[in-house]
VOGU-3710 file (C-alpha; in Angstrom, 3 decimals, decimal comma):
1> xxxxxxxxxx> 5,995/5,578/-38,267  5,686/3,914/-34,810  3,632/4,693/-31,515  4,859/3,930/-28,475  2,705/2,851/-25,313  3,171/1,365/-21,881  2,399/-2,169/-21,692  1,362/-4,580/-19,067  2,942/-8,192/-19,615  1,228/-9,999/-17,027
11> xxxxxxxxxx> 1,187/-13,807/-16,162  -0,880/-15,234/-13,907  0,142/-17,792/-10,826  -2,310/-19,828/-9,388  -1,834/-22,574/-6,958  -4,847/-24,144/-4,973  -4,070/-26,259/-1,920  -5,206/-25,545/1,718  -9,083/-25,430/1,442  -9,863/-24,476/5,492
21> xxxxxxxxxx> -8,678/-20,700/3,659  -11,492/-20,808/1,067  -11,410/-20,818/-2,883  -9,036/-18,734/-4,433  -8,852/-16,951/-8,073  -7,870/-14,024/-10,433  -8,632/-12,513/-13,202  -7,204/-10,627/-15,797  -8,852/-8,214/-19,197  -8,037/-5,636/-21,374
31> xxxxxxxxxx> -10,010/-3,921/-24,387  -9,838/-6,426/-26,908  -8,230/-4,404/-28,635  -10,704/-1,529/-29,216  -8,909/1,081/-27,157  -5,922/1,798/-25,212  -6,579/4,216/-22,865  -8,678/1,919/-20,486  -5,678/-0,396/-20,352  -5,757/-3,742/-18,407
41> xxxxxxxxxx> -8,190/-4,789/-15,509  -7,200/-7,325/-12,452  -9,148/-8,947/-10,239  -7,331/-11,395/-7,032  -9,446/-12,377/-4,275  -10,196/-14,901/-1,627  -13,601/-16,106/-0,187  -13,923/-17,474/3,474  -17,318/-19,123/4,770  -17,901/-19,938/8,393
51> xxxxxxxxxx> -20,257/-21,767/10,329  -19,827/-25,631/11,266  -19,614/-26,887/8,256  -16,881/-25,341/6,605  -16,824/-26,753/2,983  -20,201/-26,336/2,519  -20,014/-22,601/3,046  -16,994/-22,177/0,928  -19,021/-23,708/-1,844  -22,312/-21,135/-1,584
61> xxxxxxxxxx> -20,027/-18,112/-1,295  -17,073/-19,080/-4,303  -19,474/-17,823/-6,856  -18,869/-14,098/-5,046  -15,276/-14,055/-6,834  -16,762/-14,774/-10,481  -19,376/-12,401/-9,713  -17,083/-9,199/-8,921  -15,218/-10,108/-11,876  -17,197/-10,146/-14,529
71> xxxxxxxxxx> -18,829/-7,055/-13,153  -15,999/-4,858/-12,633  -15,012/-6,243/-16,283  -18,267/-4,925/-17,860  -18,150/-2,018/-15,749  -14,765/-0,718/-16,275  -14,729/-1,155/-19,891  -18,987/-0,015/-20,176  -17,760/3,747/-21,354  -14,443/3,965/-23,611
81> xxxxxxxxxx> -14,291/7,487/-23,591  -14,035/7,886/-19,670  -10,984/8,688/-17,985  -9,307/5,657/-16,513  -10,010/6,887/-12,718  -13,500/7,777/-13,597  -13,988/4,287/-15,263  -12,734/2,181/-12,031  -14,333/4,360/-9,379  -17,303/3,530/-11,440
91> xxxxxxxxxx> -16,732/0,082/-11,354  -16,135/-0,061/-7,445  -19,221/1,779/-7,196  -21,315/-0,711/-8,864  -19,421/-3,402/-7,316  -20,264/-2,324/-3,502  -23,729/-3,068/-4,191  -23,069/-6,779/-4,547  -20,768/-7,147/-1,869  -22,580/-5,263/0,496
101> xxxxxxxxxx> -24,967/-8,309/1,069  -22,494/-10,190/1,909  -21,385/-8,436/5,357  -24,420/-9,039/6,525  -23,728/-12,672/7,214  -20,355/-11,703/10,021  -19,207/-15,267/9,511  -18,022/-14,445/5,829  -14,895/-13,149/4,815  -14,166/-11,092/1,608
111> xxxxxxxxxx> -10,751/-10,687/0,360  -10,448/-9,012/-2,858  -8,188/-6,612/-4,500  -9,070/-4,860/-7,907  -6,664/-2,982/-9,999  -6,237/-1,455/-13,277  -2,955/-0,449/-15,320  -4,137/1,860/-18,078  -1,372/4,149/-19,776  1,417/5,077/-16,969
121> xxxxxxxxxx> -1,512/5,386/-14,721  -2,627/2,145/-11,448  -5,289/2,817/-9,583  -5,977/-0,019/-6,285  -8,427/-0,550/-4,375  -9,405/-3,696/-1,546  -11,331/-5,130/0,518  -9,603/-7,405/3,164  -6,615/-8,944/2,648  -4,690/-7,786/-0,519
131> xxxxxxxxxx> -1,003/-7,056/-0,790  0,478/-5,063/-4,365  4,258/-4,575/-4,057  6,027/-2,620/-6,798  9,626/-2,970/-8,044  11,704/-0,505/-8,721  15,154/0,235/-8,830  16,093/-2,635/-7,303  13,646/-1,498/-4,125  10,548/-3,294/-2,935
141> xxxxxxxxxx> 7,450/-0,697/-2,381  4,452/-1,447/-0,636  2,498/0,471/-2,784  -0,670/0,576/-0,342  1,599/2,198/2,653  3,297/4,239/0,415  2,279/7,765/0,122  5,320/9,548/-1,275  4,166/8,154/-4,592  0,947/7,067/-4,600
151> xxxxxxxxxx> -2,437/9,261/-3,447  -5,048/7,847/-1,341  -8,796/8,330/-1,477  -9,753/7,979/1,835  -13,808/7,113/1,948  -16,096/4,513/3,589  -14,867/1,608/5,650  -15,846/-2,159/4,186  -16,171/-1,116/0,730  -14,555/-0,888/-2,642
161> xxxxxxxxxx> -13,881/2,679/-2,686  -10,997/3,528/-1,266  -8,829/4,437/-4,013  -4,946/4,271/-4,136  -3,384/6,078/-7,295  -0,190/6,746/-8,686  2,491/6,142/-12,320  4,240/3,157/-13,221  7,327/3,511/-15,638  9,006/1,602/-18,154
171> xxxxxxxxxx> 11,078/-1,643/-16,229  8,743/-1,557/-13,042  7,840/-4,541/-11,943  3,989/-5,230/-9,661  3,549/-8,065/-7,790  0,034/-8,455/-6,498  -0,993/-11,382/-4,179  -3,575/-12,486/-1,867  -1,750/-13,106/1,365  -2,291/-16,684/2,024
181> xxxxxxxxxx> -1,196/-18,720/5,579  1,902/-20,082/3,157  2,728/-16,534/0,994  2,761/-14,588/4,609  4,897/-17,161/5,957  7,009/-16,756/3,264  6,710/-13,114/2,563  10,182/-12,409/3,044  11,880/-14,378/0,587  9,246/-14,147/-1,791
191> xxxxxxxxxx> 9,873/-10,523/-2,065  13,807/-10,855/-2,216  12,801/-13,739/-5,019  10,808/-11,586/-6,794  13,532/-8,595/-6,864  16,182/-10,761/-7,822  13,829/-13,230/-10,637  12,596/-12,800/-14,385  8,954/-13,347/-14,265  9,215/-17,248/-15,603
201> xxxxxxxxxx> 12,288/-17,990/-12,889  9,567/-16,608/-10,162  6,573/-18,556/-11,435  8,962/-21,528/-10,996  9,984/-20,721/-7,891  6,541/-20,778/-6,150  5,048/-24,070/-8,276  8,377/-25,508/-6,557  7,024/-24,993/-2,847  3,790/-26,505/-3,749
211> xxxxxxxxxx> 6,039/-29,568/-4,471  7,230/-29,680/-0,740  4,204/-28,211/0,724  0,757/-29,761/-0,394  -0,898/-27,169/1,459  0,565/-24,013/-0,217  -1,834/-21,479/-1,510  -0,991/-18,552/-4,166  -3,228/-16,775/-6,174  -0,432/-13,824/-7,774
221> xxxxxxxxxx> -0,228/-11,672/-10,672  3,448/-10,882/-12,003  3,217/-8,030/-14,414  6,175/-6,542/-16,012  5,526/-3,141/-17,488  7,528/-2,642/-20,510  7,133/-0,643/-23,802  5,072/-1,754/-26,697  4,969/-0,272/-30,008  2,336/-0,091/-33,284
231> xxxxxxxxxx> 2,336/1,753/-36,550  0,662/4,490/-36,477  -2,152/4,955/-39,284  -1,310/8,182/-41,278  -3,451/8,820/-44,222  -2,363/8,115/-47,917  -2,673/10,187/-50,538  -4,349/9,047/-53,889  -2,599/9,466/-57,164  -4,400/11,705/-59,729
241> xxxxxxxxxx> -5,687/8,677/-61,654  -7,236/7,434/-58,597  -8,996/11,093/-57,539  -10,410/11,217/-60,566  -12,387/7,549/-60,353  -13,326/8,973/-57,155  -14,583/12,364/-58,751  -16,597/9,968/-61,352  -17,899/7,540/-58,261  -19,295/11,213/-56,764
251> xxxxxxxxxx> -21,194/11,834/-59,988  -22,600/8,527/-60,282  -24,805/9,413/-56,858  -25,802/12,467/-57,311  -29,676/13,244/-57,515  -32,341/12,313/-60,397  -32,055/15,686/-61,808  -27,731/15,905/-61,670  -27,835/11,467/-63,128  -30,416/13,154/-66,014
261> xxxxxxxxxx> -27,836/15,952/-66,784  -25,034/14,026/-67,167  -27,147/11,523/-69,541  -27,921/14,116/-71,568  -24,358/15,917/-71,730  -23,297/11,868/-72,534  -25,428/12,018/-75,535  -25,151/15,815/-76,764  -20,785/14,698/-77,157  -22,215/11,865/-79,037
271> xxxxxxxxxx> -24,043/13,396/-81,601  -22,117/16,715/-81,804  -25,163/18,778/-80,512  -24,976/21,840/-78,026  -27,229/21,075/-75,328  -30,671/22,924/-74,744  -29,773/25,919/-72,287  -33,117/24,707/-70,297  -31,343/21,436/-69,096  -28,661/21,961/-66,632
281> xxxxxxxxxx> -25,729/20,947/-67,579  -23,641/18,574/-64,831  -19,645/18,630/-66,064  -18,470/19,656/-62,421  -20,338/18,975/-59,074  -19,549/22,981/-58,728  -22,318/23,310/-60,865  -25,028/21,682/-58,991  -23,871/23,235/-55,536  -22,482/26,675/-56,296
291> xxxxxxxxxx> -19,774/27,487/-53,793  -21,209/30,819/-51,197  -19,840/34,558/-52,497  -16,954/34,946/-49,969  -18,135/38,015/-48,132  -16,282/41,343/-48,854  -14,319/43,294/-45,416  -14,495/46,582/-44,878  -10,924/46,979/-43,277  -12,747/49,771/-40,941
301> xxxxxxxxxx> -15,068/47,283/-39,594  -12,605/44,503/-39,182  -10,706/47,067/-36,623  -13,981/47,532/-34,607  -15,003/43,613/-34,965  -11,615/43,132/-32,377  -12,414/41,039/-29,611  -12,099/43,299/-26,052  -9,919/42,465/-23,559  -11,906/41,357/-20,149
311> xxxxxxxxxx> -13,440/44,200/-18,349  -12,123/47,523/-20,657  -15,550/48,205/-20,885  -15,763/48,476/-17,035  -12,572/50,372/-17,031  -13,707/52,701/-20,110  -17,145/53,892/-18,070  -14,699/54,674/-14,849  -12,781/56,869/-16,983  -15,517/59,000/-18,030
321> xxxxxxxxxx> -17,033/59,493/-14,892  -17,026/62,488/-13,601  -15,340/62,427/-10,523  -12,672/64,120/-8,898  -9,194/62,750/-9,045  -8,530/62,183/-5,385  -11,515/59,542/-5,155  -10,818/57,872/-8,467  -6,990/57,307/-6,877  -8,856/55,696/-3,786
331> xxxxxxxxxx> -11,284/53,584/-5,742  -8,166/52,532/-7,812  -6,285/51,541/-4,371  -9,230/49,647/-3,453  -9,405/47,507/-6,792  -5,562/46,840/-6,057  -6,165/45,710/-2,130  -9,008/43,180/-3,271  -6,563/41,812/-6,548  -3,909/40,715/-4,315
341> xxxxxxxxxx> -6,197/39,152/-1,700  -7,615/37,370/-4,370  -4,445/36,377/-5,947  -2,673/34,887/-2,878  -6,362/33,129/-1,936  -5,652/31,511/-5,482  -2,482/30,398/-4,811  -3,446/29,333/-0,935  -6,022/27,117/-2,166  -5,408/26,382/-6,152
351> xxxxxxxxxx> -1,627/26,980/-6,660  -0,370/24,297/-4,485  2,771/22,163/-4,391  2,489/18,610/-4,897  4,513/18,250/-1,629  2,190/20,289/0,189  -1,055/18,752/-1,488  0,404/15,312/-0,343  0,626/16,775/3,538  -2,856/18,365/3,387
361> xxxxxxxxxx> -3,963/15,078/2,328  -2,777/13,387/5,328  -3,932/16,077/8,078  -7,376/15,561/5,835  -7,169/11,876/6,466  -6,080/12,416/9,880  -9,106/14,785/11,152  -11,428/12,059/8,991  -9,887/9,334/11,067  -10,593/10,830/14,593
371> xxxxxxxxxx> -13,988/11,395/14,232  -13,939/7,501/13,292  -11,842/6,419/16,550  -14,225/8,271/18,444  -17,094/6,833/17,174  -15,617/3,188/17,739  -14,409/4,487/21,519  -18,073/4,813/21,715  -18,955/1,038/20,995  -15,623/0,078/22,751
381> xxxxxxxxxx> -13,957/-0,939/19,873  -10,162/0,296/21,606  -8,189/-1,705/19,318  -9,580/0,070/15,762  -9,531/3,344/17,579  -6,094/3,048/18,663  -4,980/1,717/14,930  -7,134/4,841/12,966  -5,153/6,993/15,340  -1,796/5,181/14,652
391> xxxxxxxxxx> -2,503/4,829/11,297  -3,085/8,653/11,076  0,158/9,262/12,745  2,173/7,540/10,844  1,215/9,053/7,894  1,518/13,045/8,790  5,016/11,928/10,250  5,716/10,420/6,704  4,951/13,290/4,977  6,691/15,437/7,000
401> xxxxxxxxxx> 9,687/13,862/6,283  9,680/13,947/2,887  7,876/17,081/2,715  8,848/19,020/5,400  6,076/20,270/8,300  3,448/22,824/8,649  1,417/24,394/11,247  -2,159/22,362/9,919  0,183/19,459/9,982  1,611/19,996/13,434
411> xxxxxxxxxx> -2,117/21,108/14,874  -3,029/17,596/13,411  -0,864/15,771/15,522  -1,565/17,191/18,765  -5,056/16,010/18,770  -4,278/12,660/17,485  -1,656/12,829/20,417  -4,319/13,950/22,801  -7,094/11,202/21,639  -4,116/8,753/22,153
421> xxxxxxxxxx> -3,137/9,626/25,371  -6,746/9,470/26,892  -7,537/5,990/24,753  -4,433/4,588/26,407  -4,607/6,411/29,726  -0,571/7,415/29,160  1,830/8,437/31,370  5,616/9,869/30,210  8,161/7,506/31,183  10,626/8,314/33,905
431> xxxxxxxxxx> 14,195/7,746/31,868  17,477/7,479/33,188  20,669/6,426/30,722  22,240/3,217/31,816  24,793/3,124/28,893  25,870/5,470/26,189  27,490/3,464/23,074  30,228/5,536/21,247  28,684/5,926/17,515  31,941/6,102/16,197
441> xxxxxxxxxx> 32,197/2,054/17,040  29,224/1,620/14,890  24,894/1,403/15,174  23,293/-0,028/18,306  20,953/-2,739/16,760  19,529/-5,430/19,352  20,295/-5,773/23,452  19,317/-8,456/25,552  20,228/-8,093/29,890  21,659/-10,996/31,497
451> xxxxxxxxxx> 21,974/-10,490/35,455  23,451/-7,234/35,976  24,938/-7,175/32,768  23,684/-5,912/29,210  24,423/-7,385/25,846  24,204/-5,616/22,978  24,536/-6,705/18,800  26,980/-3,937/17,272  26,893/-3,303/13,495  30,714/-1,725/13,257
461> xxxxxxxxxx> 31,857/-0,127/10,051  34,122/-3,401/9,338  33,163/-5,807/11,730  29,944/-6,453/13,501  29,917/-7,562/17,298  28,269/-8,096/20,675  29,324/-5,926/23,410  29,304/-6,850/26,754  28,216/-3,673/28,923  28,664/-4,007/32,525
471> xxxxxxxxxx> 26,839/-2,510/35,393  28,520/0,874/35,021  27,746/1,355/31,855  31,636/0,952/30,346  32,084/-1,639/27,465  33,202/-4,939/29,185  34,432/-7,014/26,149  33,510/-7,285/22,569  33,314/-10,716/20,477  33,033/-10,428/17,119
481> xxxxxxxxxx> 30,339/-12,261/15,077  30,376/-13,406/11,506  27,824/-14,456/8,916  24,615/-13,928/10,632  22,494/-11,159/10,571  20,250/-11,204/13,416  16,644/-9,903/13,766  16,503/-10,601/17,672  18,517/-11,053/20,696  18,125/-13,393/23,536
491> xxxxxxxxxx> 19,623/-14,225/27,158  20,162/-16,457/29,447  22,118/-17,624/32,637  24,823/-19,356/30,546  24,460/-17,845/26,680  23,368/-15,073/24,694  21,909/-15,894/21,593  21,167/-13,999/18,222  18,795/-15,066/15,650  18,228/-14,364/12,347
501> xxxxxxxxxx> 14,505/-15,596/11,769  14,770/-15,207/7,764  17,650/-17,428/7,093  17,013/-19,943/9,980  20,716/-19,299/11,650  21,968/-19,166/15,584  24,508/-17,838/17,118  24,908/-18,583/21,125  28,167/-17,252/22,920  29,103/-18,225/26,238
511> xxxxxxxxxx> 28,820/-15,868/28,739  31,476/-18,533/31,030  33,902/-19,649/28,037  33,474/-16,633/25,783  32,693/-18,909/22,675  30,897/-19,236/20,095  28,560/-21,817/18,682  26,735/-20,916/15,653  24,444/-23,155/13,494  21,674/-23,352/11,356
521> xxxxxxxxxx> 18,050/-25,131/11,720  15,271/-26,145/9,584  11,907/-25,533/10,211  9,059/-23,546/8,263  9,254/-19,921/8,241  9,365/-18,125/11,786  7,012/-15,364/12,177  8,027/-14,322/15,990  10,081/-16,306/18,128  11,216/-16,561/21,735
531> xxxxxxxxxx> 14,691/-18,310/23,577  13,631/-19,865/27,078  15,812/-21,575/29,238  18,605/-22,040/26,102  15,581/-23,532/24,430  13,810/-22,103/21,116  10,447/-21,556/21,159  9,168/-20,650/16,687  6,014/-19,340/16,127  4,996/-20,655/12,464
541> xxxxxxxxxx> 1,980/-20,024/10,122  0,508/-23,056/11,338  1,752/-23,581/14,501  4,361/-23,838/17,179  8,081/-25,130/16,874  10,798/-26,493/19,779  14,410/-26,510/19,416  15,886/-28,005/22,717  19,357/-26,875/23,874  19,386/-24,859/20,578
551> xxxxxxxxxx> 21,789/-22,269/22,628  24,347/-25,241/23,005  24,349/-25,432/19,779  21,382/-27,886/18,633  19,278/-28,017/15,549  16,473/-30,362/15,824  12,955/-28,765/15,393  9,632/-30,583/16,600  6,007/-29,639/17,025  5,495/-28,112/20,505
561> xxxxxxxxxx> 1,421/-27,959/20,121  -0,564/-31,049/21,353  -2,265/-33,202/18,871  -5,671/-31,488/18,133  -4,927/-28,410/19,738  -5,020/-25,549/17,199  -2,842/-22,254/16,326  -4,492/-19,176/17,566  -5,712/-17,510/14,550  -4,152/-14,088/13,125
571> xxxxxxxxxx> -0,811/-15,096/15,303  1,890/-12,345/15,260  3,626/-12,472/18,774  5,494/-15,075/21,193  6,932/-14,747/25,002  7,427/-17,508/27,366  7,995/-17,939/30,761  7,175/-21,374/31,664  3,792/-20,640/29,761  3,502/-19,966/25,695
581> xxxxxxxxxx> 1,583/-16,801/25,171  0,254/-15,646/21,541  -0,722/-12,421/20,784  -2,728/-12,020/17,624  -3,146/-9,140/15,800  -6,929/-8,977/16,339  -5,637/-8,510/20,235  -6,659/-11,792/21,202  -4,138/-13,314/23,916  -3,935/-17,412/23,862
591> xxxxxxxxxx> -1,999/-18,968/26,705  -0,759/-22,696/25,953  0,702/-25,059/28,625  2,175/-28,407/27,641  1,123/-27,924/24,073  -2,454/-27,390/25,278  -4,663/-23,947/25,087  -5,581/-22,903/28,844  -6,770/-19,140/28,170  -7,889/-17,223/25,548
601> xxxxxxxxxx> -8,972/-13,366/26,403  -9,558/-10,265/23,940  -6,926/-7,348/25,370  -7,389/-3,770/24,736  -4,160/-3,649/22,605  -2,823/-5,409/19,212  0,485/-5,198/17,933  1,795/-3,181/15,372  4,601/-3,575/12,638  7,909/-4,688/14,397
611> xxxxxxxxxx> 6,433/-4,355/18,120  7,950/-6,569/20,881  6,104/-8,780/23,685  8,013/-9,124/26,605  7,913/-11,209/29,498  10,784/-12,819/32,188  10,871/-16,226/34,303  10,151/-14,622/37,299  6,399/-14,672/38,587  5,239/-11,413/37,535
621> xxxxxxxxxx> 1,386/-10,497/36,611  2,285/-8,920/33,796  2,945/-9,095/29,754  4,375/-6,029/28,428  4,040/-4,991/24,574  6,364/-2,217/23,138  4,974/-0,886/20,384  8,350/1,054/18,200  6,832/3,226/16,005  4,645/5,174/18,636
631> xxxxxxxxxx> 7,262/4,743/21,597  4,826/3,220/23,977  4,598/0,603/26,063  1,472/-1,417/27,550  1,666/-3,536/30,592  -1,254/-5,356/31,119  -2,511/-8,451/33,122  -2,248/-12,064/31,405  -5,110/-13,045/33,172  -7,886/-10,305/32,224
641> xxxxxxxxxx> -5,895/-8,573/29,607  -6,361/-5,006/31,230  -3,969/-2,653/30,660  -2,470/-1,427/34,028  -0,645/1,464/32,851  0,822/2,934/29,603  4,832/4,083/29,264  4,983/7,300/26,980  8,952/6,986/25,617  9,637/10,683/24,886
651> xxxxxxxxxx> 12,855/9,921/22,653  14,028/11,927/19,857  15,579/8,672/17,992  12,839/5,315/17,622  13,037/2,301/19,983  15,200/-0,053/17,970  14,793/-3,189/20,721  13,525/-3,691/24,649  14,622/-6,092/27,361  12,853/-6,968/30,320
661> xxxxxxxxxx> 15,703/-7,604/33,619  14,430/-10,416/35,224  12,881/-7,607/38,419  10,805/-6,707/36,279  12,856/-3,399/35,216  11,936/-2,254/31,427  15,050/-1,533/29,236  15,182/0,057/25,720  17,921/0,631/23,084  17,537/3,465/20,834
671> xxxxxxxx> 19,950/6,098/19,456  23,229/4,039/20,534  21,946/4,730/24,622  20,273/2,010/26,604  17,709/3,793/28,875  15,414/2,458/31,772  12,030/3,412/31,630  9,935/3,921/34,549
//
């Protein structure tokens, strides 16, 4: 007979290289065999030092990694018979007292993720920098920003304790990674690699960049979960001859006085002699330990020993009261009214929906996380504000999509609305359509403006295009475009480009000839980009890329930054216009000139997932971030980095892409229409 049991098949992928990022490692335990329900125990983390001398620090804090390790090891696996939750929000408790001596020196970074796969139960927690996707399906999930299927314990910032939960099945897949300079620049086609890849072709895969890129760092855990089987134990049973060796073994230990019994039974078969009735005989253990009279039941008092059902006594003594029947009919009515009020409190507050527990888990997150933002609105920290009250947003609207709304829910959003609104001092945009795109041609994806003209990327139901919308708003011409699949959209004078960032391809058409010119260019991975003047402008994980004339058709990347000068850190965003300006995710703004920093200011704002940074040739005070998934935008000043005003876009469908017209007029794409925003 077999048992069956969810197993973790795990292999480890370690590659040191760049050490300005500090010492990387992982770890990985199970049981040892002594029980299954604790299951297996990971540990990936980074360690950063600062201070001048970098190396030095890197050493003196290494040991941190080791130390969490080991202790969330003996932690985790201290008490067998705890649940599996119990067990790691043990260990993360225990944990948080080491690490919490740590953030007293600022200049140190932690980045460590912990989790455990124990039956078809993970439980995650971090601290920093720690990405965990999961497989399934032939679907990457970002298991930390998904809450459809996995719950969230939302506690203390800077500390182990935060608690993401959820089930893994048979033929998921978990990829968990510490997201190194070279893994973030590479995010993209790691993920569609590790999709697509048995766990040996991925391992493979990654040792092969190291090959072409000394610098490349990866500390990853691959773990396939599959199905592992054992024989169950189930108890034999011993033949007669066997029993009664064991029945012998029994008498052999028995006390002095049973051992002198038997002796003396031994010799009385011996010599043919009845025993003396004053020694007790020992043939059967039942004779030393008499087996208890089995009590005798008086069927009567069986009937009356009948356990009561709750309350009939109560029930009984109203009965016999003596009162009239009018009042016993209101005291009954009475009973009834407070029944049902208790029933439907149960089922308000016990009997709830998953759905509905994983919405009231979000509006509980949600009120937690405004009390935060205004506590950090009171040290001026705008930027975490702003992203608890994103954050918060972004979740309730999740839910409510998969789990339709409610009036908590609703009441939740309106005051993170309201908290928003005074952070960023909004204002609801004045919007006027400037084009309406038939949906039956296809989806709207990307538009760029070029004089008084718009161009817009088309995704048609058997062809995919760029339109040409003139001033009136009516479709102009259409070109159709093959084999690219473009994640931005550029224009100039003479061309209007498309770029696809992930696979390193242009397109450029003509705006005189009508043509074409499409091509593809090497560089390292593009995290933002910008095309200035028909030139390319790549921001990198390390730096800043040039592709003259790439609009004409040109391939040729080179370093744009100066020798010595240094990448911004935390880079996200790009815009040119005669200068290079980075926007870091921290909010820090970093203006370069000739491949030399001039400016670096904090701003009040920091981008989010898939926002854009605009800016046009013309001299013009202002930057101007759209951020999609709240439909705002922030114009502030690239000299001081105030923000000037804030643009509420009050649109039923999301902001799929902006363009700035080179006066300065704001332009946004979403649901097929091209609006301006005032």
């Amino acid at each position: 007979m077999e048992k069956v049991f969810i197993n973790p098949v795990s292999k480890e992928i370690l590659i040191k290289g760049n050490a300005k990022e500090g010492p990387v490692d992982l770890f990985s335990y199970d049981n040892n065999g002594n029980s299954r329900a604790l299951g297996n125990l990971f540990v990936i983390g980074n360690i950063q030092g600062g201070g001048a001398n970098e190396n030095k620090d890197d050493i003196d804090v290494g040991y941190v990694l080791n130390l969490v390790a080991s202790l969330a090891k003996r932690e985790y696996y201290a008490n067998p018979d705890a649940s599996p939750k119990d067990a790691f929000a043990g260990a993360l408790k225990k944990i948080n007292g080491v690490v919490e001596e740590f953030f007293k020196n600022k200049e140190t970074k932690i980045n460590i993720g912990v989790f455990a796969v124990a039956g078809d139960q993970i439980h995650i927690s971090k601290l920093g920098k720690f990405k965990i996707i999961l497989a399934r399906e032939g679907k990457n999930i970002d298991i930390l920003n998904n809450i459809q299927l996995f719950d969230k314990e939302s506690t203390e910032e800077k500390e182990f304790s935060n608690i993401i939960s959820g089930k893994v099945v048979e033929g998921d897949r978990i990829l968990a990674f510490y997201p190194s300079r070279g893994t973030t620049a590479r995010e993209k086609s790691i993920k569609d690699n590790f999709l697509k890849s048995s766990q040996t072709e991925f391992t493979a895969q990654l040792a092969a960049i190291k090959e072409t890129k000394p610098d490349f760092t990866c500390a990853a855990l691959h773990i396939d979960i599959t199905k592992g089987t054992e024989t169950a134990t189930v108890p034999r049973v011993q033949p007669k001859e066997l029993q009664e060796e064991s029945a012998q073994e029994e008498i052999k230990n028995l006390t002095p006085i049973a051992q002198l019994a038997t002796t003396d039974d031994k010799e009385d078969d011996e010599t043919g002699e009845e025993a003396p009735a004053s020694i007790p005989v020992a043939r059967t253990v039942a004779k030393l330990a008499p087996e208890p009279a089995i009590p005798k039941i008086i069927p009567s008092e069986f009937a009356r020993g009948k356990r009561e059902l709750a309350l009939s006594k109560h029930f009984r003594r109203f009965k016999n009261m003596n009162i009239t029947p009018r009042v016993k009919v209101y005291a009954i009515g009475g009973i009834a009214v407070v029944a049902l009020i208790a029933i439907f409190s149960l089922k308000s507050l016990v009997f709830v929906s998953p759905a509905t527990r994983l919405l009231n888990t979000a509006v509980s997150e949600a009120q937690t996380n405004l009390k935060l933002a205004q506590d950090k609105l009171k040290q001026s920290d705008f930027i975490g504000a702003r992203s608890l009250l994103v954050s918060s947003l972004a979740s309730i609207t999740q839910s409510e999509s998969a789990n339709g709304s409610s009036q908590k829910a609703a009441d939740a959003k309106s005051q993170l609305m309201l908290a928003l609104d005074g952070l960023d001092n909004a204002t609801n945009a004045t919007l006027a359509v400037v084009a309406d795109i038939p949906t039956d041609s296809g989806t709207a994806k990307l538009v760029a403006s070029a004089g008084a003209n718009f161009y817009v990327y088309l995704e048609g139901k058997n062809a995919n295009s760029i339109l040409k919308i003139a001033a009136d708003g009516s479709i102009a011409s259409t070109t159709p475009v093959k084999n690219i699949s473009p994640s931005a959209m550029f224009s100039s004078n003479a061309y209007v480009a498309l770029v696809d960032a992930s696979a390193a391809k242009l397109t450029s058409l003509s705006i005189s000839k009508s043509t074409l010119i499409s091509g593809s260019f090497s560089s390292d991975p593009l995290v933002n980009l910008e095309v200035y003047q028909d030139n390319l402008y790549g921001l990198t994980a390390t730096g800043i890329i040039k592709i003259t004339d790439a609009a004409l058709g040109k391939t040729a990347a080179q370093p744009w930054l100066a020798s010595g000068t240094v990448l911004a850190d935390k880079a996200s965003l790009i815009t040119v216009d005669g200068n290079i300006y980075i926007l870091s995710s921290d909010g820090t703004l970093t203006t370069y000139f000739k491949g030399k920093k001039t400016n670096e200011i904090k701003t009040a704002v920091s981008p989010a997932t898939g926002s854009i940074l605009l800016s046009n040739a013309s001299p013009s005070p202002n930057l101007y971030l759209v951020n999609v998934s709240t439909g705002r935008i922030y114009i502030f000043d690239k000299a001081s980095g105030t923000v000037s005003k804030t643009l509420k876009i009050n649109s039923a469908q999301p902001i799929s892409s902006a363009t700035l017209a080179a006066d300065g007029s704001i332009y946004i794409l979403s649901g097929n229409k091209i609006w301006s925003a005032k």
